[in-house]
C-alpha positions in Angstrom: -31.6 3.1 -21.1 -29.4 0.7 -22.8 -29.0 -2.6 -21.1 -25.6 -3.7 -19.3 -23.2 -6.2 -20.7 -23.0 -9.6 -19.1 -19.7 -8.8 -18.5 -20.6 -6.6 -16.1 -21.4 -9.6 -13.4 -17.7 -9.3 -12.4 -17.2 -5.6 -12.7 -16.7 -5.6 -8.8 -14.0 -8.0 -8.7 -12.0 -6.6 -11.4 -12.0 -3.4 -10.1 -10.2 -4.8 -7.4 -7.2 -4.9 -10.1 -7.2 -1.3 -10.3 -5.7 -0.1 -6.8 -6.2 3.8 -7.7 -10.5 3.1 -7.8 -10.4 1.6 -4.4 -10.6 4.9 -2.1 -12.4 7.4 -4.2 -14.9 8.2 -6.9 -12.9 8.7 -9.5 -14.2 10.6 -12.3 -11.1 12.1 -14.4 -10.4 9.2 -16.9 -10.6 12.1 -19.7 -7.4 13.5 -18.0 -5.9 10.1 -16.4 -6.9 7.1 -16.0 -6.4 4.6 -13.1 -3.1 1.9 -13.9 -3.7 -1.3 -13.5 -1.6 -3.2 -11.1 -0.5 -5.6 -13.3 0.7 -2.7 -15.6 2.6 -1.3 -12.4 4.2 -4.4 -11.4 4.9 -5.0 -15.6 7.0 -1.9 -15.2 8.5 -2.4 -11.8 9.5 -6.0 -12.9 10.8 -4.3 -16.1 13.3 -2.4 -14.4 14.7 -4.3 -12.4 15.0 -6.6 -15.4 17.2 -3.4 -16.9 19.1 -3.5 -13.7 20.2 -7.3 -13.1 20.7 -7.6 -16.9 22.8 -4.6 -17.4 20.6 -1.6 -19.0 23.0 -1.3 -21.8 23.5 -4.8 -22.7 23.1 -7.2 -26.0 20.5 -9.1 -24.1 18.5 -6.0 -23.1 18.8 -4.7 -26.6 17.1 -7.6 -27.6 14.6 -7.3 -25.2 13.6 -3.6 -26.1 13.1 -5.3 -29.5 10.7 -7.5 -28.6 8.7 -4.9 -26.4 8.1 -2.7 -29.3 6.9 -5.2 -30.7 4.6 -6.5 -28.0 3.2 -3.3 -27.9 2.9 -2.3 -31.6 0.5 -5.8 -31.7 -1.2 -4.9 -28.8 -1.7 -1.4 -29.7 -3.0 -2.5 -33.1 -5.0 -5.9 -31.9 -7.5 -2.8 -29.6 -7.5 -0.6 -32.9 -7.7 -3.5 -35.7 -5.4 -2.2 -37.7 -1.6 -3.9 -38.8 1.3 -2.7 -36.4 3.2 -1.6 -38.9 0.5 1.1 -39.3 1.5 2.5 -35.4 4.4 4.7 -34.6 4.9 4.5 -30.7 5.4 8.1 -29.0 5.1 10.0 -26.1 1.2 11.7 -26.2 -0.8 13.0 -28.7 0.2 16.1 -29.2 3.9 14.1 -30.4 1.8 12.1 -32.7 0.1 15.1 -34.3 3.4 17.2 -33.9 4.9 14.3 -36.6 2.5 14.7 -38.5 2.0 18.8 -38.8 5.8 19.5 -39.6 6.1 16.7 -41.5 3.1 17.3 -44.2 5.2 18.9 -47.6 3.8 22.1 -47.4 3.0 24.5 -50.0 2.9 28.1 -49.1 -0.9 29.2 -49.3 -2.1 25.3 -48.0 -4.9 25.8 -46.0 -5.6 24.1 -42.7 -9.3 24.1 -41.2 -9.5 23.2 -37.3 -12.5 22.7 -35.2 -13.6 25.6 -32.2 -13.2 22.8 -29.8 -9.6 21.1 -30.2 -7.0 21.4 -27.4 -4.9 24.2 -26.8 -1.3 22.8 -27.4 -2.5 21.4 -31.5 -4.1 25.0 -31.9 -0.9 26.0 -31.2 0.8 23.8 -33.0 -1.3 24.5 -35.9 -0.8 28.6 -35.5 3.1 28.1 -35.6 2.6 25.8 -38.7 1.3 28.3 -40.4 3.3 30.8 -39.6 6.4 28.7 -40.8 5.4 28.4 -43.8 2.7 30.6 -44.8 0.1 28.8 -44.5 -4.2 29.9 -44.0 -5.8 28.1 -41.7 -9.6 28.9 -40.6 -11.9 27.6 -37.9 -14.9 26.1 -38.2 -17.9 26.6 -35.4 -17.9 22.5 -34.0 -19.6 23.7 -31.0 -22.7 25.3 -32.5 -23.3 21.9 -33.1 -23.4 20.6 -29.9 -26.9 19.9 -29.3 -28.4 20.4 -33.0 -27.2 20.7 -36.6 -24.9 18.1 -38.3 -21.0 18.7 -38.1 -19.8 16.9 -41.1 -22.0 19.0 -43.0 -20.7 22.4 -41.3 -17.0 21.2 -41.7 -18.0 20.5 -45.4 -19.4 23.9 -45.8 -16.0 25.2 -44.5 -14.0 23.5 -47.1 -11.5 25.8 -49.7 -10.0 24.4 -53.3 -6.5 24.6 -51.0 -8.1 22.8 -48.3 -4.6 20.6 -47.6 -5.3 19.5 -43.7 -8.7 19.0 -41.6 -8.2 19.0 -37.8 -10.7 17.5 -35.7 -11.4 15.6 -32.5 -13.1 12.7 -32.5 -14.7 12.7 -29.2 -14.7 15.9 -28.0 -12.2 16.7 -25.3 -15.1 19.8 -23.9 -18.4 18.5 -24.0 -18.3 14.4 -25.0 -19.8 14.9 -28.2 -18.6 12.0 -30.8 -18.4 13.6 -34.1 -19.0 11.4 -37.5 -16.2 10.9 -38.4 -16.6 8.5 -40.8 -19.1 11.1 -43.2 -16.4 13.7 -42.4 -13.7 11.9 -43.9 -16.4 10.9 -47.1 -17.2 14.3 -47.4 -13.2 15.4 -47.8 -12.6 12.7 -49.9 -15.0 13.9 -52.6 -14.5 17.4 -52.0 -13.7 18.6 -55.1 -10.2 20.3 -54.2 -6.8 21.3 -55.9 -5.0 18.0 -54.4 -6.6 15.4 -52.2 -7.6 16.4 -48.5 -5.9 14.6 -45.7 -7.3 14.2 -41.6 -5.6 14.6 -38.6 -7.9 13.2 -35.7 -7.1 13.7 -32.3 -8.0 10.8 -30.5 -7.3 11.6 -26.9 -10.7 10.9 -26.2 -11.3 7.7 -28.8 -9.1 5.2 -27.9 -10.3 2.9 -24.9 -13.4 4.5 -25.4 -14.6 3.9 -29.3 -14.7 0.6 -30.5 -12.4 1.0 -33.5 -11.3 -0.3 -36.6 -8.7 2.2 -38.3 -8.1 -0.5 -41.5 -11.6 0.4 -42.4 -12.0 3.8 -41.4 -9.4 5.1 -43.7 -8.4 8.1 -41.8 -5.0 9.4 -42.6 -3.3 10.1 -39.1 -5.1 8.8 -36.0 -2.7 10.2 -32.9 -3.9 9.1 -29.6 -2.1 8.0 -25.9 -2.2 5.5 -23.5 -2.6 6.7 -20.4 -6.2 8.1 -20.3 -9.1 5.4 -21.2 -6.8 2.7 -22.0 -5.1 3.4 -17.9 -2.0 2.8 -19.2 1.2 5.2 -17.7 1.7 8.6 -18.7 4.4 9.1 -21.5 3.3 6.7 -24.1 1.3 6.7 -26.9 0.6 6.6 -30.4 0.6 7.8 -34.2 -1.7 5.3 -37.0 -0.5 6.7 -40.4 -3.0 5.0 -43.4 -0.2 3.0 -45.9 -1.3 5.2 -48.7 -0.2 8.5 -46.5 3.3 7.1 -45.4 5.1 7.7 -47.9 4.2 11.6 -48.1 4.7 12.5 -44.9 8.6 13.2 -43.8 10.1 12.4 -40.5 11.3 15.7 -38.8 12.8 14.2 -36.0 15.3 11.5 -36.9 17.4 9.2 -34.9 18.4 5.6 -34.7 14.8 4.2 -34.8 14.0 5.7 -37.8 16.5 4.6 -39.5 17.6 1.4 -41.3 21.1 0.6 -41.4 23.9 -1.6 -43.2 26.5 -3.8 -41.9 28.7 -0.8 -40.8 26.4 0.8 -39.0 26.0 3.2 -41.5 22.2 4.5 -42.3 20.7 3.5 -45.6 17.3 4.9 -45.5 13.7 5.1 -43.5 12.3 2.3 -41.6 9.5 0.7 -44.0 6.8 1.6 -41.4 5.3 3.8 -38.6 8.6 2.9 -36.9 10.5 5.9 -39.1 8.6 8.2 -36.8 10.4 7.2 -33.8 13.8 8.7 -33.0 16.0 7.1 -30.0 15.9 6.3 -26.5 12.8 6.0 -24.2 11.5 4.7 -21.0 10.7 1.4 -22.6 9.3 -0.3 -19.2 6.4 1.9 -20.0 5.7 -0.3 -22.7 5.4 -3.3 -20.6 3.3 -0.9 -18.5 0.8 0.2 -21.3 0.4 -3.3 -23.0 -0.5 -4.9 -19.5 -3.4 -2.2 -19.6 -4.6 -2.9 -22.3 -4.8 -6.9 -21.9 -6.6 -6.2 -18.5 -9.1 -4.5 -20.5 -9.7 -6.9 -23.3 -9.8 -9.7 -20.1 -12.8 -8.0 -18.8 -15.0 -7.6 -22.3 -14.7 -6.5 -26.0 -14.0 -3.1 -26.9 -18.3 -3.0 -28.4 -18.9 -4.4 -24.9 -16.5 -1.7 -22.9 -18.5 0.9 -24.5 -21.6 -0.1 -24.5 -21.2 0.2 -20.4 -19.6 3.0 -21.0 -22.9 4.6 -22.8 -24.8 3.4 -19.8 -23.1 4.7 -17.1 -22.7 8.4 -19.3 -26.3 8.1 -19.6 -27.0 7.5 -16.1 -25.0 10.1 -14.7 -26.6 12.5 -17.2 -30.0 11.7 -16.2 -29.4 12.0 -12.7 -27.8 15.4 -13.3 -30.6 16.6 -15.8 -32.9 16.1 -12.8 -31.1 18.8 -10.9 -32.6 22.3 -10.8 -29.3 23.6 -10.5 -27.1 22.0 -12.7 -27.2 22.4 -16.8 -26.0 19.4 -18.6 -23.9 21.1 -22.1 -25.8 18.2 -23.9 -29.6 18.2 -24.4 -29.5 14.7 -24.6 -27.0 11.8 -23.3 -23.3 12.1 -24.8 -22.4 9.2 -26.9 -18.8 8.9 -24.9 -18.2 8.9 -21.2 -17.8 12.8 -20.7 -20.4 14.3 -19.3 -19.8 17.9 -18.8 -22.0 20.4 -16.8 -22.4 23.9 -15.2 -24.3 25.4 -12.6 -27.1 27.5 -13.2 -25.8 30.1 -10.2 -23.1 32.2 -9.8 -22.9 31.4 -5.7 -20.5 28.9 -6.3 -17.6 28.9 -9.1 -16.6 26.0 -11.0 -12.9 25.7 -10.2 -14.2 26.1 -6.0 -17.0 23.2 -6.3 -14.1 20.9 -8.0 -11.5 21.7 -5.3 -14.2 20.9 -2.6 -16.2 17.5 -4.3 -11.5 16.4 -4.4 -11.8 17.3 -0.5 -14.8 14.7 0.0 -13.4 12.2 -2.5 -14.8 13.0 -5.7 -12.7 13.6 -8.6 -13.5 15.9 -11.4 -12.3 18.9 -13.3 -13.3 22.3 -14.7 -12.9 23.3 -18.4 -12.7 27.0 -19.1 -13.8 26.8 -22.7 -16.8 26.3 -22.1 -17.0 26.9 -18.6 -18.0 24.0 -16.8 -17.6 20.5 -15.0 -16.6 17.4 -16.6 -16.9 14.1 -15.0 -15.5 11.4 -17.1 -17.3 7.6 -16.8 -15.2 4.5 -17.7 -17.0 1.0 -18.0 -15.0 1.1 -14.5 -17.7 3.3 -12.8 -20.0 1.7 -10.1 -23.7 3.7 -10.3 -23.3 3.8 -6.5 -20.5 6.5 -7.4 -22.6 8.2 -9.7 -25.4 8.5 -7.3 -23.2 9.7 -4.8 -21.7 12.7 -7.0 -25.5 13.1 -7.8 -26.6 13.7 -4.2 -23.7 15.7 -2.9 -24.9 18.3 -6.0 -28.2 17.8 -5.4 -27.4 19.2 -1.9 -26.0 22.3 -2.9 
């Protein structure tokens, strides 16, 4: 088992700046993570900022300036990449939205998606197609699960009009971290009618994955804050590589987007990710989401973050391996903090054995493609929470 960080020393105390962990075992970072409370007081504080400063004001303006820009560094200080790479949205489905409808399509393109991406890009893809004629084709991600190589399966799945690859990067089903780095090697020298571009969703990825997008040269990277990095629900974020800007069109357009001349007249695209971004939003959510992710870096590294991360999936997996009636998806340890399982009798149905481990504290959820469990571990998670969701199964 892989050894905990020295960081770990003062887990227990900065838990204590996460008010949501204090009463339960909370295992649903995958779906939402815990805020801060300096992130809640950021935004509370924020508001009332609005208020007693006049929400519509010259010196608010000026504020909401600077926030975006806060966050833009912050965003892209956790992803080492250059702000003007991120455009600042909503969730990740807005991020890969921007970047779906805003691709210059030919009719014919083909898109190829993974069996294991999330319902609303599926169908975001589907209606992409149907637009504007496009093929798109599924590859089988899944078989892959506990043998075989993805990049190579995707690879075997590329077409000369291969135009978009959708993938995952950590599996939002079973945990599994796909290589993405061979994946995108393999599409670049794929030997196609005009260079193959990825969309990852990163739902999953960021505030789990140590990252560096400037040297991962992916094309679109769309991600949000409010699962691993425990930020509030409603922002997120879009990386677009500098050498896939220019190609891809806004579709939604509004005063952010926008540059503008002394008459207030508009002149043409911002220069950066900020040309995705169309008006008006709850911009003390920013305030909330940078705190986040400073509490984060104040407690260790992003390496070090998941390295505890790995341990804790790993511990919770070997505990539940041991069960005779439980069936971990994975054969071995997933290299992410989703750990997904099933039970190996029918007595008791998933979506039942969720509601009654919320009734005693223990907060998990069921998937329904594959059916199972999946309880989510954040370097947050105490192993005397894991070995309590451990007995309370054993005992069933």
């Amino acid at each position: 088992m892989t050894n905990q960080t020295p960081a770990t020393v003062s887990l227990k105390q900065h838990r204590q700046a996460f008010p949501g962990l204090a009463d339960k075992a909370y295992f649903n970072f995958g779906g939402q993570g815990t805020m801060p409370k300096a992130a809640l007081d950021a935004i509370y504080q924020a508001y009332e900022f609005l208020q007693a400063k006049g929400p519509f004001s010259r010196q608010v303006n000026d504020w909401i300036e600077q926030e975006c820009q806060l966050l833009r560094r912050a965003i892209a200080s956790e992803l080492r990449t250059s702000p003007a790479t991120i455009t600042l949205t909503d969730s990740v489905t807005t991020g890969c939205n921007i970047v779906l409808w805003g691709i210059q399509w030919q009719a014919g393109d083909h898109i190829l998606i993974t069996d294991c991406e999330h319902p609303g890009i599926i169908a975001a893809v589907k209606e992409v197609a149907r637009r504007f004629n496009l093929r798109v084709s599924t590859c089988p991600i899944m078989a892959t699960l506990n043998r075989g190589n993805p990049s190579v399966v995707i690879e075997q799945h590329l077409q000369p009009n291969t135009r978009l690859v959708v993938l995952s990067h950590v599996l939002w089903n079973s945990g599994q971290l796909l290589p993405l780095p061979d994946i995108i090697q393999a599409c670049r020298t794929f030997k196609s009618e005009r260079p193959i571009q990825i969309l990852v969703d990163a739902a999953q990825s960021v505030g789990q994955l140590p990252l560096n997008l400037s040297e991962l040269a992916v094309d679109f990277y769309a991600f949000t804050g409010h699962k691993w990095l425990c930020g509030p629900a409603g922002v997120g974020g879009l990386y677009v590589h500098p050498h896939a800007l220019e190609e891809l069109n806004p579709t939604f357009i509004g005063w952010r987007s926008i540059t503008m001349d002394g008459a207030g007249m508009p002149t043409g695209w911002q220069p950066d990710g900020r040309r995705f971004e169309v008006a008006t939003t709850a911009y003390p959510q920013y305030a909330g989401l940078r705190q986040a992710i400073a509490t984060h870096q104040a407690w260790g590294t992003p390496e070090e973050r998941y390295t505890k991360i790995c341990y804790n999936s790993e511990y919770l997996w070997q505990g539940l391996y041991l069960l005779p009636q439980i069936e971990c998806l994975r054969s071995l340890p997933p290299e992410s903090g989703l750990v997904s399982f099933r039970l190996t009798t029918n007595e008791i149905l998933h979506p039942r054995l969720a509601q009654a481990l919320e009734q005693q504290g223990f907060f998990v959820r069921t998937l329904k493609n594959p059916d199972c469990i999946r309880a989510c571990v954040h370097y947050l998670t105490l192993p005397s929470e894991m070995d309590q969701l451990i007995k309370v199964l054993g005992s069933l």
